[in-house]
Phi, psi and omega in degrees: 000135183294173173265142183254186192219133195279120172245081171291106176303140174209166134236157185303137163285341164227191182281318172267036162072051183256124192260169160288295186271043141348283184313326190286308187282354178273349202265305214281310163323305193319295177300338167281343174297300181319314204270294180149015194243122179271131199218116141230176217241145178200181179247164117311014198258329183277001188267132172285101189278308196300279153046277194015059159213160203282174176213067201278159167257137174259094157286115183279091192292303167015289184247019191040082182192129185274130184240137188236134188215157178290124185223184152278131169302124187304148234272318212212123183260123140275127172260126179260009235264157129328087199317146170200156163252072188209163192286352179271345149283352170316283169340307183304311190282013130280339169252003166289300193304286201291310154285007193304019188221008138339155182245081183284146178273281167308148146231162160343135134280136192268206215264173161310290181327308220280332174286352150313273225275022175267307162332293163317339171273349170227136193300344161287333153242000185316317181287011180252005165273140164269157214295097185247142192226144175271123210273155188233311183202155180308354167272313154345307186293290168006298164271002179254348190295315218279016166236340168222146176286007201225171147205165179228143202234066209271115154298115184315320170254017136343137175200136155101009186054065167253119187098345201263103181270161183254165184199110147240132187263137199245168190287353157300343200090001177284158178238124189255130195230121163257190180140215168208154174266175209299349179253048149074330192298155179294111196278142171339150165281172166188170181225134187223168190268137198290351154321334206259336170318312185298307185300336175315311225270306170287351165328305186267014168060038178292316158305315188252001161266326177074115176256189145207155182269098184269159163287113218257152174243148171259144199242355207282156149262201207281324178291343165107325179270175187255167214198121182241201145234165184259111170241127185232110174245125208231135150335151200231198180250031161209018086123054150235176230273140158208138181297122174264348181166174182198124184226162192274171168240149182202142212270198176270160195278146180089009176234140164298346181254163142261357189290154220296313188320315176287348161127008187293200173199159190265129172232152202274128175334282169323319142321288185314336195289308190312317191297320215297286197270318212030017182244141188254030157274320184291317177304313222272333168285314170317298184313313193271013171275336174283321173298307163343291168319316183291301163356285164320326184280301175289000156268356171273345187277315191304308161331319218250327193265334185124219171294116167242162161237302185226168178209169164230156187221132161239125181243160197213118170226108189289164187300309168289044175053044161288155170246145184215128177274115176251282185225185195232135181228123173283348194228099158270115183286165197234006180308311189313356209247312180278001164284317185287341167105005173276056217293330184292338188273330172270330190272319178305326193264038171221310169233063163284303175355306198274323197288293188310305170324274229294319168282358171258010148292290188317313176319306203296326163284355192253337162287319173305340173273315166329301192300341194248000161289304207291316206292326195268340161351278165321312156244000000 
């Protein structure tokens, strides 16, 4: 059997061909060398569509050094790509299309709303959801205020906690709205009279951006910040769903979020667990209802989307150790784990992937050779 190849979908982050994850696609090369599996990295931007051939980067552990050469298509697509608002995500959704009968590890996921309420329809997680409304009008926060003191204000295809407001309702009756902006910065706290809401909000383009109103938890630690986790669940070499880690988060001071990206910092689960809940018969049930949990989810998401490999689950665990599902990230960065001291746990979560491509290369051959006994069977 040949060694198979590997295609990391990606996009330029600019114009001037810049990736995010390079080190992440240079670690994945490395390791796929070891394991028997070949990976280089390409856009759509790189594709010859009449053709249909690539004009890939290739990493050379040898010289460390990125090289771009005419290749063939790979055996296997991971798609890494992103949400962007530019004409190279157009591009992407033209070659998903044109290409759609590829032999992909992933496929696309849709927005927050539509996986809530996808979610929500079975009866095994609904109770780890918090109460969420698709926002339509300023009312809609209003009518969820006169039931919870807290609310989050999320843009469905939000990432990196961009766009995302806190709304608490304070006992004067003032409404105190903290957050970040679509470029992630931290915005002033600032208060307002619940008249004054609507204009905030279109101000802040909630309507034309499309939100949605979540139920806010509380989350702070003693220190004032708020604090999740990271659960990151991938395909295994025998291709099935296993939690490779789950690390804690703790936000910048003055953000309403944890993610790393916003200035947060990674801390091992268990700690955080220790601060929090602090009894460990409790801690040790929790951990294992999130693995359960995680599992559960991505094989019911797969059910629903097609090809999956990994997902991050960012979970919320309230002071009576309840779990709460805040989204689901199909394209999960794995930095929290080597942040977090966990090197054994980031190195796993770089190559489960790669393990899973190579059984599902094998699978996909072993179906082909059936299929070609039965066809000479047959005559």
């Amino acid at each position: 059997m040949t060694q198979p190849v590997l295609g990391i979908l990606t996009l330029y982050l600019n114009d001037a061909g810049a990736l995010e994850e390079r080190d992440y696609y240079r670690k994945m090369t490395e390791e796929g060398r070891r394991l028997g599996i070949d990976v280089f990295v390409f856009t759509p931007e790189d594709v010859h569509y009449k053709r249909n051939r690539i004009r890939a980067q290739f990493y050379h552990p040898e010289t460390r050094t990125w090289h771009r050469r005419w290749t063939d298509f790979p055996d296997m697509i991971f798609d890494r790509c992103r949400i962007q608002r530019s004409h190279r995500f157009d591009q992407l959704l033209k070659f998903r299309a044109r290409y759609q009968d590829e032999t992909f590890l992933n496929r696309p996921l849709r927005n927050k709303w539509t996986i809530h309420s996808l979610l929500a329809k079975d009866a095994r997680f609904s109770p780890y959801l918090p109460a969420t409304r698709y926002y339509e009008s300023v009312q809609d926060v209003k009518d969820m205020l006169k039931t919870y003191d807290q609310l989050y204000l999320k843009p469905i295809n939000g990432t990196g906690g961009r766009g995302i407001i806190r709304i608490e309702k304070e006992r004067g009756g003032q409404l105190l709205i903290q957050g970040r902006n679509h470029s992630r910065r931290i915005i002033q706290p600032r208060r307002l009279d619940a008249g004054q809401l609507g204009g905030f909000l279109s101000g802040w383009k909630v309507k034309d951006t499309r939100y949605i109103v979540q139920q806010g938890l509380q989350l702070k630690l003693k220190n004032g910040r708020v604090h999740d986790y990271r659960l990151l669940v991938q395909k295994d070499g025998s291709g099935q769903w296993q939690v490779t880690g789950c690390a804690g988060r703790v936000g910048a001071a003055g953000s309403i979020t944890a993610n790393l990206h916003g200035g947060g910092r990674a801390v091992k689960m268990d700690a955080l667990l220790r601060s929090w809940i602090g009894d460990e018969a409790k801690i040790a049930k929790i951990k294992a209802d999130v693995e359960r949990f995680g599992v559960s989810v991505a094989q019911y998401l797969e059910l629903c989307y097609d090809a999956l490999c990994e997902l991050a689950i960012d979970i919320a665990i309230d002071r009576k150790g309840r779990i709460w599902m805040i989204e689901v990230n199909p394209k999960p960065a794995r930095e929290v784990f080597i942040r977090a001291g966990e090197s054994d746990v980031y190195r796993s979560a770089i190559i489960r992937p790669l393990e899973y491509a190579i059984w599902k290369y094998r699978s996909m051959k072993t179906r082909e050779g059936s299929n070609t006994t039965e066809r000479r069977d047959e005559k």
